[in-house]
One Martini backbone bead per residue (centre of mass of N, CA, C, O) as a GRO file, in nm:
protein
  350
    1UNK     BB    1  -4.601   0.396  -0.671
    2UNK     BB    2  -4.475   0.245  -0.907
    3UNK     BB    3  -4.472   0.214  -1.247
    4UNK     BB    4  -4.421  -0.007  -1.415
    5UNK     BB    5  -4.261  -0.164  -1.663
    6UNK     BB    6  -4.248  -0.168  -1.989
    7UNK     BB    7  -4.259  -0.479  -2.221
    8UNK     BB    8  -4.102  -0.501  -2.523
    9UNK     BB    9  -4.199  -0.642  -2.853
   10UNK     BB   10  -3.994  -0.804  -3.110
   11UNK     BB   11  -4.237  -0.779  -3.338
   12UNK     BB   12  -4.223  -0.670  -3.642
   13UNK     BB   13  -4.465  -0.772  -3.829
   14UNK     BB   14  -4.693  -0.707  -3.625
   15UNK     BB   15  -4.629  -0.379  -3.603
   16UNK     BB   16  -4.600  -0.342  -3.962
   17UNK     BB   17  -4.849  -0.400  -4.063
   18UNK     BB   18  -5.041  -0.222  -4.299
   19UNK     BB   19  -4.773  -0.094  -4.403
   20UNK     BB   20  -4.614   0.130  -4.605
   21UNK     BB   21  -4.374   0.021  -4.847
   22UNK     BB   22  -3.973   0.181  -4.897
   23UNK     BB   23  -3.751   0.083  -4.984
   24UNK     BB   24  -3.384   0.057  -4.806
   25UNK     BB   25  -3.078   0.007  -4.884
   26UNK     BB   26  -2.791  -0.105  -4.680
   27UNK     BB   27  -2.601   0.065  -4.869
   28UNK     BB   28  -2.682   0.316  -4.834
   29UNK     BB   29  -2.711   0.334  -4.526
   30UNK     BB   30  -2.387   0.331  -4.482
   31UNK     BB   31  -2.314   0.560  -4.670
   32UNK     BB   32  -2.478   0.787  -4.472
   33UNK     BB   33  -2.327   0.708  -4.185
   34UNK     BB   34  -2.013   0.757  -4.320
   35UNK     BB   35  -2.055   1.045  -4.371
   36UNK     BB   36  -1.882   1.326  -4.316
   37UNK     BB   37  -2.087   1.559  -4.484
   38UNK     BB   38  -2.281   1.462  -4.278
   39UNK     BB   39  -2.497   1.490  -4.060
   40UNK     BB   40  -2.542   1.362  -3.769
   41UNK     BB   41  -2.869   1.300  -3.796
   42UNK     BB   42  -2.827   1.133  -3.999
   43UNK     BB   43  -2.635   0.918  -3.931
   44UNK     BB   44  -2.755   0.780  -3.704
   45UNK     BB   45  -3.060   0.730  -3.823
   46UNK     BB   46  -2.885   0.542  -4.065
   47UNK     BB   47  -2.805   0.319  -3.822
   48UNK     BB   48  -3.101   0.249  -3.684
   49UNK     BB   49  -3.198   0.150  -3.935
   50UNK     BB   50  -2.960  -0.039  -4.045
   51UNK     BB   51  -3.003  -0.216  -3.685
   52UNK     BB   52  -3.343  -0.245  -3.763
   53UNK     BB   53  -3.485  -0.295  -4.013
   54UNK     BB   54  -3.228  -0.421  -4.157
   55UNK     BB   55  -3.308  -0.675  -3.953
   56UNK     BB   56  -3.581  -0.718  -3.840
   57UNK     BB   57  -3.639  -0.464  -3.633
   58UNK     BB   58  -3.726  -0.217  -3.395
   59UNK     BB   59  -3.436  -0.209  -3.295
   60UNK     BB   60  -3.099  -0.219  -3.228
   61UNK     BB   61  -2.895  -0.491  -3.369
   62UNK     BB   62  -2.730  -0.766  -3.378
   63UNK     BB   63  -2.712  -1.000  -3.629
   64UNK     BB   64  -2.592  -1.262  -3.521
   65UNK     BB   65  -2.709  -1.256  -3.182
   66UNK     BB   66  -2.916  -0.965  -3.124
   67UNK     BB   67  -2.784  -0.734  -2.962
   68UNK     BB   68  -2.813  -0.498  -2.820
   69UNK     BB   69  -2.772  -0.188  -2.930
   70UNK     BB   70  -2.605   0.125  -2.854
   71UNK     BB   71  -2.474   0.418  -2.811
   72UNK     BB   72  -2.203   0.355  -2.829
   73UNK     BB   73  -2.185   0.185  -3.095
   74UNK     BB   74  -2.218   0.446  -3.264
   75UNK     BB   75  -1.968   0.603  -3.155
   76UNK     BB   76  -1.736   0.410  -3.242
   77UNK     BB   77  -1.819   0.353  -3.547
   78UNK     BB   78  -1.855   0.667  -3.601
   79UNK     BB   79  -1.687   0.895  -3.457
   80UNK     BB   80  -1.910   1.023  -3.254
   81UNK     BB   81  -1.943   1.212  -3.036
   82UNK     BB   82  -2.159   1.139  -2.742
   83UNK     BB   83  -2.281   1.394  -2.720
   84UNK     BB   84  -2.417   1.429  -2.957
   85UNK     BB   85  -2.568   1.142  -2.989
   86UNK     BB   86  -2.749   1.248  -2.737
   87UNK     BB   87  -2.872   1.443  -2.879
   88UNK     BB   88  -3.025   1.322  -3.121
   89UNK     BB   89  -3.179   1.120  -2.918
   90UNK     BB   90  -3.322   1.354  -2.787
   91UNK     BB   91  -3.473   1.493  -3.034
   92UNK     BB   92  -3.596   1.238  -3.160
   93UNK     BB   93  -3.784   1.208  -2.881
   94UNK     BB   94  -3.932   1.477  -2.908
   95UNK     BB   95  -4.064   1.467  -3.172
   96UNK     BB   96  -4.126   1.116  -3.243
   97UNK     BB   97  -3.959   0.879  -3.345
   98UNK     BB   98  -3.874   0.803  -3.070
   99UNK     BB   99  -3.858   0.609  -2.806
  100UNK     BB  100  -3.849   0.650  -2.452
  101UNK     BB  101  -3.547   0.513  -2.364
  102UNK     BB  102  -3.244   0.421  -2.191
  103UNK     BB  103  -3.153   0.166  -2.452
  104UNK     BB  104  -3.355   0.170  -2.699
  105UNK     BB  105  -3.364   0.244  -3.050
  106UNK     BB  106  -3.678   0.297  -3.118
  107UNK     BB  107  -3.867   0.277  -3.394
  108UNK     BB  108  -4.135   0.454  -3.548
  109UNK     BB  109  -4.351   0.336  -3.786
  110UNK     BB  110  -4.569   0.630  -3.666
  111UNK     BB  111  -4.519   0.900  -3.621
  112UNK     BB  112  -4.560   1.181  -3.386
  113UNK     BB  113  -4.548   1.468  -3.386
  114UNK     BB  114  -4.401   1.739  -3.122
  115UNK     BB  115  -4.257   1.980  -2.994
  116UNK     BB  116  -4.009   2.086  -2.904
  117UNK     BB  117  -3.842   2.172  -2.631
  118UNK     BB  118  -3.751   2.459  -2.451
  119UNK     BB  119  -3.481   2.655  -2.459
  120UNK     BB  120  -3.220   2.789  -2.386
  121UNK     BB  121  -3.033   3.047  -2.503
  122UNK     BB  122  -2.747   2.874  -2.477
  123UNK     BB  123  -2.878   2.624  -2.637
  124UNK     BB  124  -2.992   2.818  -2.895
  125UNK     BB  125  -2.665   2.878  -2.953
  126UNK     BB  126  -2.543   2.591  -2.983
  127UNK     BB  127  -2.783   2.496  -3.238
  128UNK     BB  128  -2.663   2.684  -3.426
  129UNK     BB  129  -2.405   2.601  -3.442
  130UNK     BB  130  -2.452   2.338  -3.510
  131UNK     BB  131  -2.592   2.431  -3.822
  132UNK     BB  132  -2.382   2.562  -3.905
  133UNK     BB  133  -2.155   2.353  -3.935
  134UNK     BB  134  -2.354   2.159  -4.100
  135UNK     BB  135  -2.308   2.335  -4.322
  136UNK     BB  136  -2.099   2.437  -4.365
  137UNK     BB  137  -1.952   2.150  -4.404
  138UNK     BB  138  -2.041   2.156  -4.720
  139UNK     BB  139  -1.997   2.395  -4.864
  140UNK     BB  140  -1.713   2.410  -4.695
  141UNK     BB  141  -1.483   2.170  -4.691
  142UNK     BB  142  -1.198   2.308  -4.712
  143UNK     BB  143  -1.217   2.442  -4.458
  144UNK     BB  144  -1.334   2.253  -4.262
  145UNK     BB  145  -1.082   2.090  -4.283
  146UNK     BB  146  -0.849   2.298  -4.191
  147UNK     BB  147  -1.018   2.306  -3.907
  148UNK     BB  148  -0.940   2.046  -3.780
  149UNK     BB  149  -0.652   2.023  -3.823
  150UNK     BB  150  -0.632   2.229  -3.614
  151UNK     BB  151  -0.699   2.146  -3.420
  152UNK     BB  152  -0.535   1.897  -3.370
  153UNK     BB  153  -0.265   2.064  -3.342
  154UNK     BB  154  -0.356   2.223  -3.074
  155UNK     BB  155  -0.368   1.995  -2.905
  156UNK     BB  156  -0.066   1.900  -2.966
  157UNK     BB  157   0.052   2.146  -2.865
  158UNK     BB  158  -0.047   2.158  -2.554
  159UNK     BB  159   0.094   1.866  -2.488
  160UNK     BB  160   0.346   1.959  -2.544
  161UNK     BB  161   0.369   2.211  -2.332
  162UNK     BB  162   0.313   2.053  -2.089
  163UNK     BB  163   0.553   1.840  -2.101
  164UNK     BB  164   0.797   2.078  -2.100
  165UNK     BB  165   0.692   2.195  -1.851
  166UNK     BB  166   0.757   1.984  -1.642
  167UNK     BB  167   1.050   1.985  -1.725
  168UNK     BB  168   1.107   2.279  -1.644
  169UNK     BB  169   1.057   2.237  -1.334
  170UNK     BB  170   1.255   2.054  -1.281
  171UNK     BB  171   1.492   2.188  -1.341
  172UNK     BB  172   1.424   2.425  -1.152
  173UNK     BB  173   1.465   2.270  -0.914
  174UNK     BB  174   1.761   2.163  -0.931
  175UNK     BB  175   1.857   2.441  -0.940
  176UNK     BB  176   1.793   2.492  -0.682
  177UNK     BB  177   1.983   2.314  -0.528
  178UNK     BB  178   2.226   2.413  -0.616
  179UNK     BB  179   2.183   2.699  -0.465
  180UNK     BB  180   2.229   2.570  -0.191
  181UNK     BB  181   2.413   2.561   0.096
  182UNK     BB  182   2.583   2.401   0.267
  183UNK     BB  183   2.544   2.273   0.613
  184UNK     BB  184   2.747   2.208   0.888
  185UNK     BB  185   2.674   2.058   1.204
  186UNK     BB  186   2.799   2.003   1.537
  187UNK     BB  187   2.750   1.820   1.759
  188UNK     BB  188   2.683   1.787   2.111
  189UNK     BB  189   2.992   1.603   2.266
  190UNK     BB  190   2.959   1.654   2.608
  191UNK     BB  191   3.138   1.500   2.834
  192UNK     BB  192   2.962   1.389   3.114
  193UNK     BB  193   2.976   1.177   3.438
  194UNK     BB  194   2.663   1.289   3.450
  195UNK     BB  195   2.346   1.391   3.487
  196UNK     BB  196   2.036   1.509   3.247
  197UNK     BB  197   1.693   1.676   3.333
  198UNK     BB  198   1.447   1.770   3.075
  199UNK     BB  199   1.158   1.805   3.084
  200UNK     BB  200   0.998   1.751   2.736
  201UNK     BB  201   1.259   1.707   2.554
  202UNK     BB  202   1.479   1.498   2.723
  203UNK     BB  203   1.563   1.258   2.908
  204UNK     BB  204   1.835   1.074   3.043
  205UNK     BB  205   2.201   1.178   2.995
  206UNK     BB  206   2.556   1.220   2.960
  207UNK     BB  207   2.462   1.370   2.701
  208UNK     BB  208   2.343   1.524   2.513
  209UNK     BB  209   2.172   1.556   2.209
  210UNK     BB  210   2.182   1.418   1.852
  211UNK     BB  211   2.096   1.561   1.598
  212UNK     BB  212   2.167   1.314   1.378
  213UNK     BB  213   1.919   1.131   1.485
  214UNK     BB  214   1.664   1.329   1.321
  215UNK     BB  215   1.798   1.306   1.048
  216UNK     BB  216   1.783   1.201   0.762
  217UNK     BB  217   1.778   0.926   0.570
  218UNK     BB  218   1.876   0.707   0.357
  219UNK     BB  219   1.745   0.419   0.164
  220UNK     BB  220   1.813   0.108   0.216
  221UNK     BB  221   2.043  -0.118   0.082
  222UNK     BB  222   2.098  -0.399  -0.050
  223UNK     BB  223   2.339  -0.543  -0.080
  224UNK     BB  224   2.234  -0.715  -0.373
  225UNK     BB  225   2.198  -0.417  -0.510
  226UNK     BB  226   2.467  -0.220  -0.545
  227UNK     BB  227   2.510  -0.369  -0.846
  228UNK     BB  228   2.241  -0.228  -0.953
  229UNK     BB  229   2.025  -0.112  -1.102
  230UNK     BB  230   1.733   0.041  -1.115
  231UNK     BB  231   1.604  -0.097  -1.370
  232UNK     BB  232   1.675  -0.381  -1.213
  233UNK     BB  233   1.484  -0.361  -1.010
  234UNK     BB  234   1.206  -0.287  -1.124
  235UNK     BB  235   1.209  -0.557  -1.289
  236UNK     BB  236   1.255  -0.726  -0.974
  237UNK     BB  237   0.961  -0.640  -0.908
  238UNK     BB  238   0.689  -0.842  -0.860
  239UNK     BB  239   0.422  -0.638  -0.954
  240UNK     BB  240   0.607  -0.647  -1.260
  241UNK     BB  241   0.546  -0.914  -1.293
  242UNK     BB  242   0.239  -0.952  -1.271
  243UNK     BB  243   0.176  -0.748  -1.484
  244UNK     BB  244   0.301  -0.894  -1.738
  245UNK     BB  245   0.086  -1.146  -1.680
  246UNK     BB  246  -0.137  -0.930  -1.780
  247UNK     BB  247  -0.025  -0.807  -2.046
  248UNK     BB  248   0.141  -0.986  -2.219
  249UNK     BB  249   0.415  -0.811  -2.121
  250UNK     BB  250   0.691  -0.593  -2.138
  251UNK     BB  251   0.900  -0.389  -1.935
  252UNK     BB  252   1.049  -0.117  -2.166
  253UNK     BB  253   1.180   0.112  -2.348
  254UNK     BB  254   1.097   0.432  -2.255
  255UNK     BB  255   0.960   0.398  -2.003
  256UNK     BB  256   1.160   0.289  -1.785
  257UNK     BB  257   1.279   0.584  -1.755
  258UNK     BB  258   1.053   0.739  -1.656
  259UNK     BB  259   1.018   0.609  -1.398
  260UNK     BB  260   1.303   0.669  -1.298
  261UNK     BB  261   1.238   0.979  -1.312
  262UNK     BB  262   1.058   0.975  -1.148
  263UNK     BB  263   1.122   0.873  -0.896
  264UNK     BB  264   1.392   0.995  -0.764
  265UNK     BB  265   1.538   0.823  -0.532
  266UNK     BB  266   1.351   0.649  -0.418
  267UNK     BB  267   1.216   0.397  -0.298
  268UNK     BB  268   1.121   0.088  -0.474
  269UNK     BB  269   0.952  -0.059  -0.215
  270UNK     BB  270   0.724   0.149  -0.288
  271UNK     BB  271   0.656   0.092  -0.586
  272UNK     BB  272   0.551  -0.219  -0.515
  273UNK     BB  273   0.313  -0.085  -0.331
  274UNK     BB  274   0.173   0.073  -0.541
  275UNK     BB  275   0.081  -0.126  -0.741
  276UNK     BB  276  -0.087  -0.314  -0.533
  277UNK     BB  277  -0.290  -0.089  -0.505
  278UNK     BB  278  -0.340  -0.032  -0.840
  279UNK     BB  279  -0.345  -0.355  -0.972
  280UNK     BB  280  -0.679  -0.320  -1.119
  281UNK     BB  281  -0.612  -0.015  -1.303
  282UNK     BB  282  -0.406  -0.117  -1.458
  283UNK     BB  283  -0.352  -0.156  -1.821
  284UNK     BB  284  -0.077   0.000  -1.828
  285UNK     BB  285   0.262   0.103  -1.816
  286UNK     BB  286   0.189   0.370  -1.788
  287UNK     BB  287   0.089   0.359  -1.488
  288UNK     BB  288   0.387   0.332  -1.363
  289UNK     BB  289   0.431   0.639  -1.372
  290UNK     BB  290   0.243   0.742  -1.210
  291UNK     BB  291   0.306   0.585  -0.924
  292UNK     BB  292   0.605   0.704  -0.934
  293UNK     BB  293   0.494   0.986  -0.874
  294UNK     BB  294   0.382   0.955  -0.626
  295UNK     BB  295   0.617   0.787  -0.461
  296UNK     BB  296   0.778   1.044  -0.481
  297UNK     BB  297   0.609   1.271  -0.324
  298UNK     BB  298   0.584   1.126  -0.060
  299UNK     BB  299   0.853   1.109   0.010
  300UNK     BB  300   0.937   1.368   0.005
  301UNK     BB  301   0.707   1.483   0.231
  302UNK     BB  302   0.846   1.281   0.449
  303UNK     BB  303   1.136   1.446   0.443
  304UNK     BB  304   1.041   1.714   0.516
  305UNK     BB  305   0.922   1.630   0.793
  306UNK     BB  306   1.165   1.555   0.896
  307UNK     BB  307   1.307   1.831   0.864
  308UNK     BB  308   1.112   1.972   1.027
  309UNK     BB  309   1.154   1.814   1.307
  310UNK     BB  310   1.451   1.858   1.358
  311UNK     BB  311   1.407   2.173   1.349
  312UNK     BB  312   1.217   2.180   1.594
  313UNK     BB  313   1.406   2.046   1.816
  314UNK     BB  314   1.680   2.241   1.785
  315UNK     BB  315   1.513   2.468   1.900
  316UNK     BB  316   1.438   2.373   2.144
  317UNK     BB  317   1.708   2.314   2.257
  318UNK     BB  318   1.795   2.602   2.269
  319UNK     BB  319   1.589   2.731   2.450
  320UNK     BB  320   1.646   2.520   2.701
  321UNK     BB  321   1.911   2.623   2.726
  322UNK     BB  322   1.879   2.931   2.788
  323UNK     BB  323   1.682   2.896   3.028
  324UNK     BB  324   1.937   2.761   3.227
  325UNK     BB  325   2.102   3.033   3.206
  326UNK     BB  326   1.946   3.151   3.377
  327UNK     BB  327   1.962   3.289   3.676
  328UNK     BB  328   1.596   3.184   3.746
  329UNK     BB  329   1.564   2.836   3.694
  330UNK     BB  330   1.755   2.645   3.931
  331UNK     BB  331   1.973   2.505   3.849
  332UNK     BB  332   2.228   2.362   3.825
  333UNK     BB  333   2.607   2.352   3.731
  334UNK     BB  334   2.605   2.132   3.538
  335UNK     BB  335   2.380   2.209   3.351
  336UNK     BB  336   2.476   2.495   3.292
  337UNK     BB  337   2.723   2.385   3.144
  338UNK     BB  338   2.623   2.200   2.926
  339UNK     BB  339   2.434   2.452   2.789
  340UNK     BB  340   2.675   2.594   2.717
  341UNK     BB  341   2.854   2.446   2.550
  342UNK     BB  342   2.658   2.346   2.312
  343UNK     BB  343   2.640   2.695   2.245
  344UNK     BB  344   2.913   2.711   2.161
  345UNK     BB  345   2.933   2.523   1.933
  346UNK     BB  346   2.701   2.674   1.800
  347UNK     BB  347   2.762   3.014   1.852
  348UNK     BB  348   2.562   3.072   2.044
  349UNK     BB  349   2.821   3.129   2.263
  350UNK     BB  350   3.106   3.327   2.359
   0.00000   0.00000   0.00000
């Protein structure tokens, strides 16, 4: 059986009652944890302070309101990383500054000393690190920002590097295309006014089947479109009509170019289904450029896929118009004159 949850009462008068104190002002306190080259544990430990005893609470909390603040608003607030904040949390609940609760920053008006859990090698180099940088960057302050700024600098720049990398993949995709040679195959159109009955590859048919029957067509576009650009389609498709009513604002450029040229020739109206099925994840219209690239993967893959089946079937149908020509297969002379022609017609027989 679980253990009760601990019910703690916010009564600070009665908690600190018989303690000395030593005042400690909220000007201070807020200049210490806003401080730059103070540690980590410094500016954590003076918000929880600055909002709860300086609040008149034994935890953080908000002043007008009362609402416990949270380790999430010590991050936004102080704009130290996630990481950071939740160690510092988590090595004053082991010293016993802290009370080790899921949500309240409790601090402990008499804490009782503790020796930190024993960490791992791996651990104790990070720990290193970590002490060493919060020295460094006091001693050597201007070396310190010079090496943020470089941080900052390699981010933007790995940004730039994949960005272009992607560009330059289109580029060679589309240069692929370009060098791949035309290829026109002439259907096999031998009117005979008999029938051919091959199990298993096509019907009864008064001639062989049309291969173009089974290539990929271009995506069907509405007369009243033909006149439209591609970006007033993406505009008036009811999706992104939906969204600006959401986000309470206009899809402009240069957004709108980028959606463009993500579809690459894709259906507009699968740009439309695929809003609709993430269009309460969509919080900007950034994510319309991600949702245009989807629907353009998957329509290239299912004309591939197309691409693919219509070349397995004229490869059977080759193979099977062969078997007719054997001597030992059996077929009529209608069956076999139908199978040469075809043959003929396509090169592989003289």
């Amino acid at each position: 059986m679980a253990a009760p949850a601990i019910r703690f009462e916010n009564d600070f008068q009665r908690q600190t009652s018989g303690l000395s104190v030593t005042p400690d002002f909220n000007t201070r306190l807020e200049q210490e944890m806003r401080d730059p080259l103070a540690t980590f544990g410094q500016r954590v430990l003076a918000w929880i302070k600055r909002y709860s005893w300086g609040n008149g609470s034994l935890w953080a909390i908000h002043e007008k309101t009362g609402r416990v603040r949270l380790q999430r608003d010590c991050v936004k607030e102080l704009g130290i990383n996630k990481r950071r904040v939740s160690q510092v949390v988590r090595y004053y609940v082991q010293r016993g500054y802290l009370i080790d609760h899921p949500k309240l920053l409790y601090l402990i008006p008499s804490p009782i000393l503790k020796s930190p859990i024993q960490k791992s090698p791996r651990d104790a180099d990070f720990s290193k690190t970590v002490k060493f940088m919060d020295t460094w960057k006091v001693s050597c302050s201007t070396d310190f920002e010079s090496y943020e700024r470089a941080k900052v600098s390699e981010k933007v720049a790995r940004t730039e590097r994949r960005r272009t990398e992607k560009v330059r993949r289109a580029a060679y995709e589309e240069w692929l295309k370009s060098q791949e040679p035309e290829v026109f195959e002439a259907p096999c159109t031998v009117l005979v006014p008999t029938s051919i009955e091959i199990v298993g590859r096509y019907s009864t048919a008064t001639s062989p089947p049309d291969d173009t029957a089974y290539l990929p067509t271009e995506p069907k576009t509405h007369p009243e479109h033909k006149t439209q650009s591609v970006e007033d389609l993406i505009l008036g498709l009811p999706a992104v009509k939906r969204l600006e009513e959401k986000l309470h604002d206009t899809l402009r450029q240069p957004l709108l170019g980028q959606i463009t040229d993500e579809l690459n020739g894709a259906p507009i109206d699968r740009l439309n289904d695929r809003i609709n099925v993430r269009f309460e994840r969509i919080t900007s219209f950034g994510g319309l450029v991600w949702a245009a690239a989807d629907v353009r993967k998957a329509w290239k893959a299912e004309q591939k896929r197309i691409q693919n089946a219509a070349e397995a079937r004229r490869i059977a149908e080759v193979a099977e118009w062969r078997r007719i020509l054997e001597p030992d297969s059996g077929e009529s002379e209608q069956d076999r004159e139908i199978a040469r022609r075809c043959l003929q017609q396509r090169g592989l027989l003289a």
